[in-house]
Every structure is written in C-alpha cells, then in structure tokens.
PDB file of N, H, CA, C and O in Angstrom:
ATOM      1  N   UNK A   1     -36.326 -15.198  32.970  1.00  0.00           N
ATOM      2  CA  UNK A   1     -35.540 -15.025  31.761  1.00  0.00           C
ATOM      3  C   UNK A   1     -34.098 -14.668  32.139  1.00  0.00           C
ATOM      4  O   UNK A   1     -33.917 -13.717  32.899  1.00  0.00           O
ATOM      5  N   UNK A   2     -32.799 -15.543  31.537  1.00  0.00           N
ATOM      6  H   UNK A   2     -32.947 -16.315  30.920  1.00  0.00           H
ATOM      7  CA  UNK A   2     -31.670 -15.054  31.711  1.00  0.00           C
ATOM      8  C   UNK A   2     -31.613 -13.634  31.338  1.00  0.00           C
ATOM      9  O   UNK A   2     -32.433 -13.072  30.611  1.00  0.00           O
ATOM     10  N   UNK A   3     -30.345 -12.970  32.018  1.00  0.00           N
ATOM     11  H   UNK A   3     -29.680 -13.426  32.608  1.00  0.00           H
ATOM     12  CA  UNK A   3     -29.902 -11.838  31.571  1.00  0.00           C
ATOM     13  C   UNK A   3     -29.282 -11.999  30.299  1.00  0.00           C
ATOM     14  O   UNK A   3     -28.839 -13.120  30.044  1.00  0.00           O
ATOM     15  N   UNK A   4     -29.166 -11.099  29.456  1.00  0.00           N
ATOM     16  H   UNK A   4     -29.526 -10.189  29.662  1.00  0.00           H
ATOM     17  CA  UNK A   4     -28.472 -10.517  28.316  1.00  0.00           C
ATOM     18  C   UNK A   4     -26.491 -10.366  28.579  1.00  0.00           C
ATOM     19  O   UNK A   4     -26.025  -9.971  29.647  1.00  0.00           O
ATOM     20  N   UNK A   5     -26.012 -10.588  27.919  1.00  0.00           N
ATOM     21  H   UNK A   5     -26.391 -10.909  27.051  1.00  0.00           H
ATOM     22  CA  UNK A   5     -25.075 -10.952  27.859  1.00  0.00           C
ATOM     23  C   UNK A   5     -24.151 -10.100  27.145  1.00  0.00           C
ATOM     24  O   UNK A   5     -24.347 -10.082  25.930  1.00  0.00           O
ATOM     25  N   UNK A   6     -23.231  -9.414  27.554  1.00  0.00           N
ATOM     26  H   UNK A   6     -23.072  -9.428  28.541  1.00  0.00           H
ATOM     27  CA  UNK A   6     -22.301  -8.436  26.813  1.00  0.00           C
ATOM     28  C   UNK A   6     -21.561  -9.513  25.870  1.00  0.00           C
ATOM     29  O   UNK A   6     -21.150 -10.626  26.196  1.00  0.00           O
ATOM     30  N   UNK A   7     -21.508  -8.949  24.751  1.00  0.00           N
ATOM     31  H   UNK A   7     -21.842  -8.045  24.486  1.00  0.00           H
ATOM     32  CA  UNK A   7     -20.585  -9.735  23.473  1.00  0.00           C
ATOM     33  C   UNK A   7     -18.825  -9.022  23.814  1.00  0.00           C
ATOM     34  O   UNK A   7     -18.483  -7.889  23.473  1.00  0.00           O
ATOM     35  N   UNK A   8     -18.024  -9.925  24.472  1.00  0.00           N
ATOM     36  H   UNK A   8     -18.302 -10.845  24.749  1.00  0.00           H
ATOM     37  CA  UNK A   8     -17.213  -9.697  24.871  1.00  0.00           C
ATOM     38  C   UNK A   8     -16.060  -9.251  23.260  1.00  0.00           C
ATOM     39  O   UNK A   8     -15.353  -8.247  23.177  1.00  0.00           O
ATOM     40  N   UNK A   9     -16.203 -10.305  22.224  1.00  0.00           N
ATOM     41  H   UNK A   9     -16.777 -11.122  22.291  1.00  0.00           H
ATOM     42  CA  UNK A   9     -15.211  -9.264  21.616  1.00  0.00           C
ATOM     43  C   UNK A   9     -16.040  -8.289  20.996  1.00  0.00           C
ATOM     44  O   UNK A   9     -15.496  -8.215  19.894  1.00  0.00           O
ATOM     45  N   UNK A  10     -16.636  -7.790  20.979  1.00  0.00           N
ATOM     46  H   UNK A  10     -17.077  -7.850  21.874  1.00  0.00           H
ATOM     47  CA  UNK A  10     -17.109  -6.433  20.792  1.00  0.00           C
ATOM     48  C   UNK A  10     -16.861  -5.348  21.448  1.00  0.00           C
ATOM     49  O   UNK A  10     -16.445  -4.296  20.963  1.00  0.00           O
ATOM     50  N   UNK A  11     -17.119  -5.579  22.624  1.00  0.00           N
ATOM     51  H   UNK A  11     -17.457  -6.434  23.018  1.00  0.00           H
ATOM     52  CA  UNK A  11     -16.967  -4.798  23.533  1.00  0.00           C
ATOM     53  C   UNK A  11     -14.687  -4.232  23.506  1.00  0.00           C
ATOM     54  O   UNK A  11     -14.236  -3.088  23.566  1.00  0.00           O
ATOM     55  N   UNK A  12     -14.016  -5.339  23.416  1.00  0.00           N
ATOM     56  H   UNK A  12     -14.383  -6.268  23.367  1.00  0.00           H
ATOM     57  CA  UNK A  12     -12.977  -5.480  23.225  1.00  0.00           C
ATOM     58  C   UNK A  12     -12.108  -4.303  22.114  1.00  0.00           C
ATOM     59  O   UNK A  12     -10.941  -3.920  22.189  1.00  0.00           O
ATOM     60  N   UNK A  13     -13.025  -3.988  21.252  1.00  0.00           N
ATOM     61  H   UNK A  13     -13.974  -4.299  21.191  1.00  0.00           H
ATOM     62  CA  UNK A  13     -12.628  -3.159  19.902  1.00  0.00           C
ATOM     63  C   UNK A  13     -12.822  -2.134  20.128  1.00  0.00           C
ATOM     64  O   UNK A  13     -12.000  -1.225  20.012  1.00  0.00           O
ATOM     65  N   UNK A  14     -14.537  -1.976  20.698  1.00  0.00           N
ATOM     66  H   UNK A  14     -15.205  -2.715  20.793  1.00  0.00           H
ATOM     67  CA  UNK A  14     -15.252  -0.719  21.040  1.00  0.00           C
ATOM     68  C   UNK A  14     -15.709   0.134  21.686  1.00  0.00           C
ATOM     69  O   UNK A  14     -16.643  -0.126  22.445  1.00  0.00           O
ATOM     70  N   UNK A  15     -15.323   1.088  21.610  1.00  0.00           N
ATOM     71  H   UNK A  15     -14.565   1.299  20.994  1.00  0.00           H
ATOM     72  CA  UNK A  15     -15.875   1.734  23.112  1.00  0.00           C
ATOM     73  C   UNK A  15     -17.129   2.561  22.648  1.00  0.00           C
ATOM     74  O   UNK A  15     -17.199   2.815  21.446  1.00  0.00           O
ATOM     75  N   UNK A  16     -17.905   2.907  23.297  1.00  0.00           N
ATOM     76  H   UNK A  16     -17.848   2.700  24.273  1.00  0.00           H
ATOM     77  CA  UNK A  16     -19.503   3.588  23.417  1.00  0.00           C
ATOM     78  C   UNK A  16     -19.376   4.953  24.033  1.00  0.00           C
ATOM     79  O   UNK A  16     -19.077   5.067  25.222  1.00  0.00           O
ATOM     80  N   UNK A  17     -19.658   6.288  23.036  1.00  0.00           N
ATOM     81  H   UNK A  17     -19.901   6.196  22.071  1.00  0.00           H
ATOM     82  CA  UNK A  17     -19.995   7.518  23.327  1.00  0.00           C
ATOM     83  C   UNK A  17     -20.278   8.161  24.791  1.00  0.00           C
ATOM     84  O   UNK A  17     -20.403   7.431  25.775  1.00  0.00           O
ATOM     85  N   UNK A  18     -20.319   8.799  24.828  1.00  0.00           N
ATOM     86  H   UNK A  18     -20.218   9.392  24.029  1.00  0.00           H
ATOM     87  CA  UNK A  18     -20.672   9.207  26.214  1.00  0.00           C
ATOM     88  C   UNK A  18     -22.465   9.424  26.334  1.00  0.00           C
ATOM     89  O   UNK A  18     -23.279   9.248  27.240  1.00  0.00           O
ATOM     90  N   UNK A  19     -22.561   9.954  24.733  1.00  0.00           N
ATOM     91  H   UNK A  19     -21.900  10.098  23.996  1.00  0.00           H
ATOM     92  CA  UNK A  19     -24.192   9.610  24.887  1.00  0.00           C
ATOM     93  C   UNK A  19     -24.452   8.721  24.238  1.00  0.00           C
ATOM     94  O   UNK A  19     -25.134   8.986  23.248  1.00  0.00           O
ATOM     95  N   UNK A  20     -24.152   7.618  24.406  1.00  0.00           N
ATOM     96  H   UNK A  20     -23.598   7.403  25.210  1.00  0.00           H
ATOM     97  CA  UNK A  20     -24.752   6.162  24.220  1.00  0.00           C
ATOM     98  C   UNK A  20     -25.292   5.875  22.992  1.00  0.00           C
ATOM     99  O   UNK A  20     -26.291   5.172  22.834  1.00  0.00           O
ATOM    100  N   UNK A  21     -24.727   6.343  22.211  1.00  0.00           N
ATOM    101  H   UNK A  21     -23.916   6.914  22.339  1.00  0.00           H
ATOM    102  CA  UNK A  21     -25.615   5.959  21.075  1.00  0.00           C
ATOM    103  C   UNK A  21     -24.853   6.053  19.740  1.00  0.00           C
ATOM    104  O   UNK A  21     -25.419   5.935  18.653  1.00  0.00           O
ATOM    105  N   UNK A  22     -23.253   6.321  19.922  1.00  0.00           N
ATOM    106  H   UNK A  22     -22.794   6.418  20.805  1.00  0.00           H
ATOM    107  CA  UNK A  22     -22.431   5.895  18.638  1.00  0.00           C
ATOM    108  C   UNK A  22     -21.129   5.061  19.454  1.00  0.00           C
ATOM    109  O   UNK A  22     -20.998   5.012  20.677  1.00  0.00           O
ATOM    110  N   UNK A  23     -20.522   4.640  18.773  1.00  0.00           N
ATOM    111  H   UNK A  23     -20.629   4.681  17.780  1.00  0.00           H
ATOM    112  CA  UNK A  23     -19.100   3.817  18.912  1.00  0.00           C
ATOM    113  C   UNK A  23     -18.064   4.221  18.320  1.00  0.00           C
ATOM    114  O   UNK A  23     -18.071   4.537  17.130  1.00  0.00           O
ATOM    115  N   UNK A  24     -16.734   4.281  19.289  1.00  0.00           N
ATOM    116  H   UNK A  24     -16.728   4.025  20.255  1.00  0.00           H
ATOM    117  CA  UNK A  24     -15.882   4.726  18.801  1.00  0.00           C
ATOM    118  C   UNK A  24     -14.502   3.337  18.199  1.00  0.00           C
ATOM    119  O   UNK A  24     -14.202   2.435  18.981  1.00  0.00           O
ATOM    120  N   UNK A  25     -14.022   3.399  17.161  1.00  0.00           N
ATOM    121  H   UNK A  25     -14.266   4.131  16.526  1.00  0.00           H
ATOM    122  CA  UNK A  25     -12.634   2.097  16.935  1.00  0.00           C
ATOM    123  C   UNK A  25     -11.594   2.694  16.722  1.00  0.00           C
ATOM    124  O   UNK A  25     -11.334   3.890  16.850  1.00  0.00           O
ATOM    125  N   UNK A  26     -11.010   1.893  16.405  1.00  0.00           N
ATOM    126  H   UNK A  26     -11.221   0.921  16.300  1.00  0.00           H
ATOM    127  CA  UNK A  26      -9.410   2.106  16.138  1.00  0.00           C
ATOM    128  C   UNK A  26      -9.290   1.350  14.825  1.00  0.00           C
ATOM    129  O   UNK A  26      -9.862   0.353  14.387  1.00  0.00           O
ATOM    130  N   UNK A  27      -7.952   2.505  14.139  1.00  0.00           N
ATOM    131  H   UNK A  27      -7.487   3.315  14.495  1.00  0.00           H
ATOM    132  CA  UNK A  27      -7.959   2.382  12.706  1.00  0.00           C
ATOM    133  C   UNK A  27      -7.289   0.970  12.457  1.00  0.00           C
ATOM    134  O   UNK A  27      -6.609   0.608  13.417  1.00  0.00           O
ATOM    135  N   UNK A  28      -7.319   0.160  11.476  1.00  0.00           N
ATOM    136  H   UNK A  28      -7.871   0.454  10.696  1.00  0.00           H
ATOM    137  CA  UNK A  28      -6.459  -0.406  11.292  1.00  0.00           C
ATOM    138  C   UNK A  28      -5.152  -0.681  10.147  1.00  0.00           C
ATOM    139  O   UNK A  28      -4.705   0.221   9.439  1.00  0.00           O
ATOM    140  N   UNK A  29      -4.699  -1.963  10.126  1.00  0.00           N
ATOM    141  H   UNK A  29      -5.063  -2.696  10.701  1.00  0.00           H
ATOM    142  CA  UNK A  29      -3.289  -1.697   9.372  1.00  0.00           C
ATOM    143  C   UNK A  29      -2.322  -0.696   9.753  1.00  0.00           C
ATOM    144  O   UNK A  29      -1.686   0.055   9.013  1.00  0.00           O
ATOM    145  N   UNK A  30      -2.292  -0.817  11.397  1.00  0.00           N
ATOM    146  H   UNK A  30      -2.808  -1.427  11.998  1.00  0.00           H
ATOM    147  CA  UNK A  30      -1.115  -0.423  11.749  1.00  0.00           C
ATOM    148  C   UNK A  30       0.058  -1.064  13.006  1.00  0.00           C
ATOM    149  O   UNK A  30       0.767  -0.559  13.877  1.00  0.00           O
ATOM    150  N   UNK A  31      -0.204  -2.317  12.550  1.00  0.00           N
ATOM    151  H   UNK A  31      -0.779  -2.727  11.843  1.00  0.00           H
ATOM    152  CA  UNK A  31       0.153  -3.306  13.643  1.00  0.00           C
ATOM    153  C   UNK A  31       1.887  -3.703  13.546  1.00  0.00           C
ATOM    154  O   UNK A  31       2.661  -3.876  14.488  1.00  0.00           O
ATOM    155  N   UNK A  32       2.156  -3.770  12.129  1.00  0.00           N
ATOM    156  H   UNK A  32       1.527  -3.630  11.364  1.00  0.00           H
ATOM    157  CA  UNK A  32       3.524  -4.533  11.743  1.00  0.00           C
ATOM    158  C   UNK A  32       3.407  -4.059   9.843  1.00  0.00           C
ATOM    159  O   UNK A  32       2.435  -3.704   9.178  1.00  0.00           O
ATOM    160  N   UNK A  33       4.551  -4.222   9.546  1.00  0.00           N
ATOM    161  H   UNK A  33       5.341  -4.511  10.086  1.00  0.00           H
ATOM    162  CA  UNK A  33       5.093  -3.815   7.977  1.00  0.00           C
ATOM    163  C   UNK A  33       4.599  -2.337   7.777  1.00  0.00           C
ATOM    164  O   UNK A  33       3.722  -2.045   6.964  1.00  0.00           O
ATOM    165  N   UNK A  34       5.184  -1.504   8.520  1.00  0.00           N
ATOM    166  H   UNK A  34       5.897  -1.741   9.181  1.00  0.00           H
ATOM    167  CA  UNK A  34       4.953  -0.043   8.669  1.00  0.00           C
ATOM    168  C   UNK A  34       6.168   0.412   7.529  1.00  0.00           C
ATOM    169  O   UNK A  34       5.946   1.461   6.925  1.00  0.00           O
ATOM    170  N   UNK A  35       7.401  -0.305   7.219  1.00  0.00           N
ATOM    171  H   UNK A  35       7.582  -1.158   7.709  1.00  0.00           H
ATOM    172  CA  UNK A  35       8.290   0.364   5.987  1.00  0.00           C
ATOM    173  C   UNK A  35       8.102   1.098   5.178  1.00  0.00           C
ATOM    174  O   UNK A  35       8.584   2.150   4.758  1.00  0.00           O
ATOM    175  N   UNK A  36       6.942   0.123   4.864  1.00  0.00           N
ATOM    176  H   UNK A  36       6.551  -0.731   5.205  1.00  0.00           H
ATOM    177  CA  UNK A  36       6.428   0.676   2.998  1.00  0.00           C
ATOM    178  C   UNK A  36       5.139   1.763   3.552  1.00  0.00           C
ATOM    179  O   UNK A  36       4.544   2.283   2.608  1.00  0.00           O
ATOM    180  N   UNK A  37       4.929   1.933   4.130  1.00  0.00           N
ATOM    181  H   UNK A  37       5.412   1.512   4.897  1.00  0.00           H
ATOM    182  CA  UNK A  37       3.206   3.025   4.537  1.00  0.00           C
ATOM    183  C   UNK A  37       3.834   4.140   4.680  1.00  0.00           C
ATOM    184  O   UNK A  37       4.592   4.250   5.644  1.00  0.00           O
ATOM    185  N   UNK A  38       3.646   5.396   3.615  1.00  0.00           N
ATOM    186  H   UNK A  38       3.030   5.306   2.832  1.00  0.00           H
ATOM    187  CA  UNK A  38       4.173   6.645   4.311  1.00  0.00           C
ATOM    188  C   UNK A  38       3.463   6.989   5.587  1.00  0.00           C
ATOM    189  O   UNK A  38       2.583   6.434   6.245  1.00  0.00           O
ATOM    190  N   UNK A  39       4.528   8.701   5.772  1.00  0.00           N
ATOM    191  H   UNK A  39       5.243   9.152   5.238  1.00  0.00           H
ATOM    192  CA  UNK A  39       4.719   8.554   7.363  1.00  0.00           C
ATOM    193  C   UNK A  39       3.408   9.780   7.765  1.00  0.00           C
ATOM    194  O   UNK A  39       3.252  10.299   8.871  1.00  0.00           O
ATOM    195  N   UNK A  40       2.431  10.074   6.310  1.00  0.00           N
ATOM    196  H   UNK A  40       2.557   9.653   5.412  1.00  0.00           H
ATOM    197  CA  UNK A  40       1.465  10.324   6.273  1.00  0.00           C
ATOM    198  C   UNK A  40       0.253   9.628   6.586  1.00  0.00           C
ATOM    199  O   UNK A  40      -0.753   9.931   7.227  1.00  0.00           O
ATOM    200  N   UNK A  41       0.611   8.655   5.986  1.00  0.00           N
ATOM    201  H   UNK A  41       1.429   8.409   5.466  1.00  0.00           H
ATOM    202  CA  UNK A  41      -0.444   7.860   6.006  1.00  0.00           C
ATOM    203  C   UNK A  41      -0.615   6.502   7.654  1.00  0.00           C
ATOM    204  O   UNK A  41      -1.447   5.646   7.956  1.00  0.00           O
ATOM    205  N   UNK A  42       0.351   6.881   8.127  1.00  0.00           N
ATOM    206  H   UNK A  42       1.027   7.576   7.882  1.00  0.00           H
ATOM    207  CA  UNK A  42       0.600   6.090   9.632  1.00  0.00           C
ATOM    208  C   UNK A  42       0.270   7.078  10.044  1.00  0.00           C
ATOM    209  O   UNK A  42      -0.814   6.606  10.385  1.00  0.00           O
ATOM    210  N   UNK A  43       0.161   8.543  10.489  1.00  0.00           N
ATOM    211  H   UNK A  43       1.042   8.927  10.212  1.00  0.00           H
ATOM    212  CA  UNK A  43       0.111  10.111  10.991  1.00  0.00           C
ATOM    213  C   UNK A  43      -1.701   9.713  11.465  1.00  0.00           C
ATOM    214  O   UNK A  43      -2.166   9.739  12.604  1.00  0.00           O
ATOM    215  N   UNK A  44      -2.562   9.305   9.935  1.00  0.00           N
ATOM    216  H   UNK A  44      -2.185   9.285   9.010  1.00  0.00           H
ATOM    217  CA  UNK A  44      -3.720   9.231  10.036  1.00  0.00           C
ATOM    218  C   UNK A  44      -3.725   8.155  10.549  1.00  0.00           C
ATOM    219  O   UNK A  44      -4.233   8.422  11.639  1.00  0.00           O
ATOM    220  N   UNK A  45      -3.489   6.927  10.555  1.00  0.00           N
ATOM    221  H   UNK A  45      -3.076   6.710   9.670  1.00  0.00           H
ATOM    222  CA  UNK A  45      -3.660   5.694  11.338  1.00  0.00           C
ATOM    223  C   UNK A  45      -3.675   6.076  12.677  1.00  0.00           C
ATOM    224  O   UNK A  45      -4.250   5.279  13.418  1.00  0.00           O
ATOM    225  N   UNK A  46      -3.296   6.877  13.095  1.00  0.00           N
ATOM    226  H   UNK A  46      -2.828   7.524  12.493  1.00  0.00           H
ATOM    227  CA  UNK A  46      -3.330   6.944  14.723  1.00  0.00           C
ATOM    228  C   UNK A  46      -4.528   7.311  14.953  1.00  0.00           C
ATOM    229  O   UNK A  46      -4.751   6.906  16.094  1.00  0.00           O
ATOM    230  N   UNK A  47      -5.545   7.892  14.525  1.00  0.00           N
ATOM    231  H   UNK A  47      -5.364   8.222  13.598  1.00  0.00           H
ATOM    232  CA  UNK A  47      -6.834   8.539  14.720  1.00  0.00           C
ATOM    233  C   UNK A  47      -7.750   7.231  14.601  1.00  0.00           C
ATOM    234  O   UNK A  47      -7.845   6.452  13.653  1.00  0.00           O
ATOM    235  N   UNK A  48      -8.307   7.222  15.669  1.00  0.00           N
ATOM    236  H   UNK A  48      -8.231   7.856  16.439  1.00  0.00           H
ATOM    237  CA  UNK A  48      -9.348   6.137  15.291  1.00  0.00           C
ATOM    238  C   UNK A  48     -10.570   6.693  14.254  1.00  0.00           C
ATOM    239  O   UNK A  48     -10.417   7.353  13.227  1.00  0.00           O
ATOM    240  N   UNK A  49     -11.778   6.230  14.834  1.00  0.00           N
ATOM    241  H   UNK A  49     -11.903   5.694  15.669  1.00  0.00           H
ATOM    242  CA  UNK A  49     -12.803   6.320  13.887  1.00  0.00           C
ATOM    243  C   UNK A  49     -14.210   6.569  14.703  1.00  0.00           C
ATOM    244  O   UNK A  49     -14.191   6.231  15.887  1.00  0.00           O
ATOM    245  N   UNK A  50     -15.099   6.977  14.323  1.00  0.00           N
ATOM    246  H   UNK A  50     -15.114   7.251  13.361  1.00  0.00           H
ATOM    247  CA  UNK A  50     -16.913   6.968  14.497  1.00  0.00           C
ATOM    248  C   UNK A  50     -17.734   6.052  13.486  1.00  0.00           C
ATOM    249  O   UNK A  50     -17.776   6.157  12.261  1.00  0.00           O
ATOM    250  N   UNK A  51     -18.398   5.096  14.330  1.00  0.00           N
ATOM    251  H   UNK A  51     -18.364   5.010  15.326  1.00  0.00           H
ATOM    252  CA  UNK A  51     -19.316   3.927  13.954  1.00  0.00           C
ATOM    253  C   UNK A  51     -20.612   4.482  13.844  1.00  0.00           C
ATOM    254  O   UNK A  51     -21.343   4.645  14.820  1.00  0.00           O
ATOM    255  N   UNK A  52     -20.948   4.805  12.566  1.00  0.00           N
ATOM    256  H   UNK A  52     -20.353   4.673  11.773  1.00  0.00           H
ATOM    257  CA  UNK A  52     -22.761   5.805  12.920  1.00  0.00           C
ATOM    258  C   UNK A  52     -23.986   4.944  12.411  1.00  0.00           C
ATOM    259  O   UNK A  52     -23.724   3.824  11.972  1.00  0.00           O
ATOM    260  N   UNK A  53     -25.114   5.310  12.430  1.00  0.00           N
ATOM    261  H   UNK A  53     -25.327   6.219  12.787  1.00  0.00           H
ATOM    262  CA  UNK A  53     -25.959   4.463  11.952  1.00  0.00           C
ATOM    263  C   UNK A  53     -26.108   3.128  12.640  1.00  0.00           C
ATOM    264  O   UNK A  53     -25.638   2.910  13.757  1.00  0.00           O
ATOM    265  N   UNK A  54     -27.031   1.914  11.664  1.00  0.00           N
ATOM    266  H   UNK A  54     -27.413   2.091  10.757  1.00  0.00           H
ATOM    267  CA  UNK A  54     -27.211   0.992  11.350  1.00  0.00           C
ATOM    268  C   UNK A  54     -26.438  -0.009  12.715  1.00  0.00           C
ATOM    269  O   UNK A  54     -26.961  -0.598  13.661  1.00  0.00           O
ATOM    270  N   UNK A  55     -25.002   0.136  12.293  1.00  0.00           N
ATOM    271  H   UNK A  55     -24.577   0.614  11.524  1.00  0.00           H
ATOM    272  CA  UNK A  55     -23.869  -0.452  12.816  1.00  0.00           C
ATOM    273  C   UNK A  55     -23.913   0.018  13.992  1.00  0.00           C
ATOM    274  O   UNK A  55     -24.093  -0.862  14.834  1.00  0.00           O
ATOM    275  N   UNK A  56     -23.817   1.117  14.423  1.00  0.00           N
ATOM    276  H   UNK A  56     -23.670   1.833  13.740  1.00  0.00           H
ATOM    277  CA  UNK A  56     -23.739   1.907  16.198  1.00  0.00           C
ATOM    278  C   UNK A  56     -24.831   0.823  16.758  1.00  0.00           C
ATOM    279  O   UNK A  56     -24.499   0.160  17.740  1.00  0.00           O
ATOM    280  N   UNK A  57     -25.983   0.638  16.235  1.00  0.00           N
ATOM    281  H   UNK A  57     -26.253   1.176  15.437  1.00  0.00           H
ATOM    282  CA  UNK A  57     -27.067   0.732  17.321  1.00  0.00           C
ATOM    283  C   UNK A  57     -26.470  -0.757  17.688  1.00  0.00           C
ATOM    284  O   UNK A  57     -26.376  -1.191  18.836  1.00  0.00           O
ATOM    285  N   UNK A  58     -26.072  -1.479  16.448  1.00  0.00           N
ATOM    286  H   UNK A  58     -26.148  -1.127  15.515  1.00  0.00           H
ATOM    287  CA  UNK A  58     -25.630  -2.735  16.787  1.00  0.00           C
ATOM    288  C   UNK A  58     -24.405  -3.378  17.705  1.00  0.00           C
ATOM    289  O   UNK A  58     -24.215  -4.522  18.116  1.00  0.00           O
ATOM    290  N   UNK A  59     -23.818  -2.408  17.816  1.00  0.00           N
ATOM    291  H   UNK A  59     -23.973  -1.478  17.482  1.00  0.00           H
ATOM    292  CA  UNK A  59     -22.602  -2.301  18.577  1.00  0.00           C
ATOM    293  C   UNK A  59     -23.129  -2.353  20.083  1.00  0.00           C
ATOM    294  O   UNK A  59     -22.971  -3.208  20.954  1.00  0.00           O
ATOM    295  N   UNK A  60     -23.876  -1.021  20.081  1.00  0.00           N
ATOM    296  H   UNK A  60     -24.005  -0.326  19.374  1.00  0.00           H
ATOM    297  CA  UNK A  60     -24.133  -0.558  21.534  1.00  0.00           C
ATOM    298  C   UNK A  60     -25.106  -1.690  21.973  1.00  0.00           C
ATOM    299  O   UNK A  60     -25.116  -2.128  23.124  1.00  0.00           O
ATOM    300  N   UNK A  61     -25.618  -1.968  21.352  1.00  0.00           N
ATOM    301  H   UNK A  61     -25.610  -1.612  20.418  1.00  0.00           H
ATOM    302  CA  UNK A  61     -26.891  -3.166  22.293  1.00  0.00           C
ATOM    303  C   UNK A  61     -25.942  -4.437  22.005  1.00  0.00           C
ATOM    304  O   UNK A  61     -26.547  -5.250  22.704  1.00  0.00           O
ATOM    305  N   UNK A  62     -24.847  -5.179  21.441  1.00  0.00           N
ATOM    306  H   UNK A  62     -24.356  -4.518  20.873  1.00  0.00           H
ATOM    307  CA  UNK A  62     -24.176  -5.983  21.925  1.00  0.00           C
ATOM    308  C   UNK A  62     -22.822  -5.517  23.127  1.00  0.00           C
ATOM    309  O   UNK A  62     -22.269  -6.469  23.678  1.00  0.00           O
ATOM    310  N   UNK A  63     -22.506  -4.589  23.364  1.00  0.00           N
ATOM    311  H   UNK A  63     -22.955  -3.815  22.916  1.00  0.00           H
ATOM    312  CA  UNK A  63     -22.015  -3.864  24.407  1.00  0.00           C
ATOM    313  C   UNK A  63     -22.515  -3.510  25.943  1.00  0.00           C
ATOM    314  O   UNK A  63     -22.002  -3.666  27.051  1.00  0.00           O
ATOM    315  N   UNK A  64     -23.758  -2.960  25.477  1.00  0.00           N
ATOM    316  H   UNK A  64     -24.175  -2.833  24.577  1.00  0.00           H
ATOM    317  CA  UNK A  64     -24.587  -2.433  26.899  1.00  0.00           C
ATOM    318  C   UNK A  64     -25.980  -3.606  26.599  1.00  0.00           C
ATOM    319  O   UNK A  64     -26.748  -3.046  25.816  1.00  0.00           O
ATOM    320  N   UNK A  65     -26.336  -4.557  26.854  1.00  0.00           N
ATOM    321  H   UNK A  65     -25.712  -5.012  27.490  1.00  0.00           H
ATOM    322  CA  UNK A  65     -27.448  -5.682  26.506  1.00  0.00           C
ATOM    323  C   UNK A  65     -28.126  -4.535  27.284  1.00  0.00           C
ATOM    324  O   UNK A  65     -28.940  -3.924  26.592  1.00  0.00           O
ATOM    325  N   UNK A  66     -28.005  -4.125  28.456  1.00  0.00           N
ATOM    326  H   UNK A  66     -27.344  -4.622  29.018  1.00  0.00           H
ATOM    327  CA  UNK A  66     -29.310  -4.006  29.807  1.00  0.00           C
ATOM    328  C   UNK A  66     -29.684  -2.350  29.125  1.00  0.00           C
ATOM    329  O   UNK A  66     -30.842  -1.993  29.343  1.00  0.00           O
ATOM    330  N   UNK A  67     -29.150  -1.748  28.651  1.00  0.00           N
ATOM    331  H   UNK A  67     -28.210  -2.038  28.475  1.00  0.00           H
ATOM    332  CA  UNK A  67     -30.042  -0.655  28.177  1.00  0.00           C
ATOM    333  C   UNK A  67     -30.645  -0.596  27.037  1.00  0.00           C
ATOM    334  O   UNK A  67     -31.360   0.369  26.766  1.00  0.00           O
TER     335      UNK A  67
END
C-alpha cells in the first residue's frame, strides 16, 4: 500500500499544536485595503486563531497522514 500523503496546501496555512491534536491559522483580511479597517480592528487581525473540533482532527490527519 502507498504511503499517505501530506495535503500540501493545508499544511501551508496550518500549523499543528504541540499536542497534536488542534491547529493553529492566521486571521484573515489583512493582506491589502487596510485604509478603511480601524486600527482596532487590524490590532486583532494580527492574532491568529484555534481550529477545534470536527475541523482539527481534519486538518491534523491531512497534515500528519502517518499518525
């Protein structure tokens, strides 16, 4: 049986906990047309995010296939 295969843009967005079992992203809408966004609301854009549940497990097993 072939090996399992890391889903490369996934992996690309996301990075995986140290205990393996949530995902961390990055916020978005903060790439370009920053004018109009207060300087509150870009403040929080810098903070990424936690992927929990459902979605984590899906992340991490297209990320880490072999565990």
């Amino acid at each position: 049986m072939p090996k399992a295969k890391t889903h490369k843009g996934i992996a690309k967005r996301f990075k995986v906990t140290g205990s393996g079992k949530k995902a961390k992203h990055r916020s978005a809408n903060r790439g370009h047309i920053l004018g109009k966004k207060s300087g509150k609301r870009k403040r929080h854009l810098r903070n990424g995010g936690i992927v929990d549940g459902a979605n984590a497990r899906m992340i991490v097993e297209a990320v880490r296939p072999s565990l």
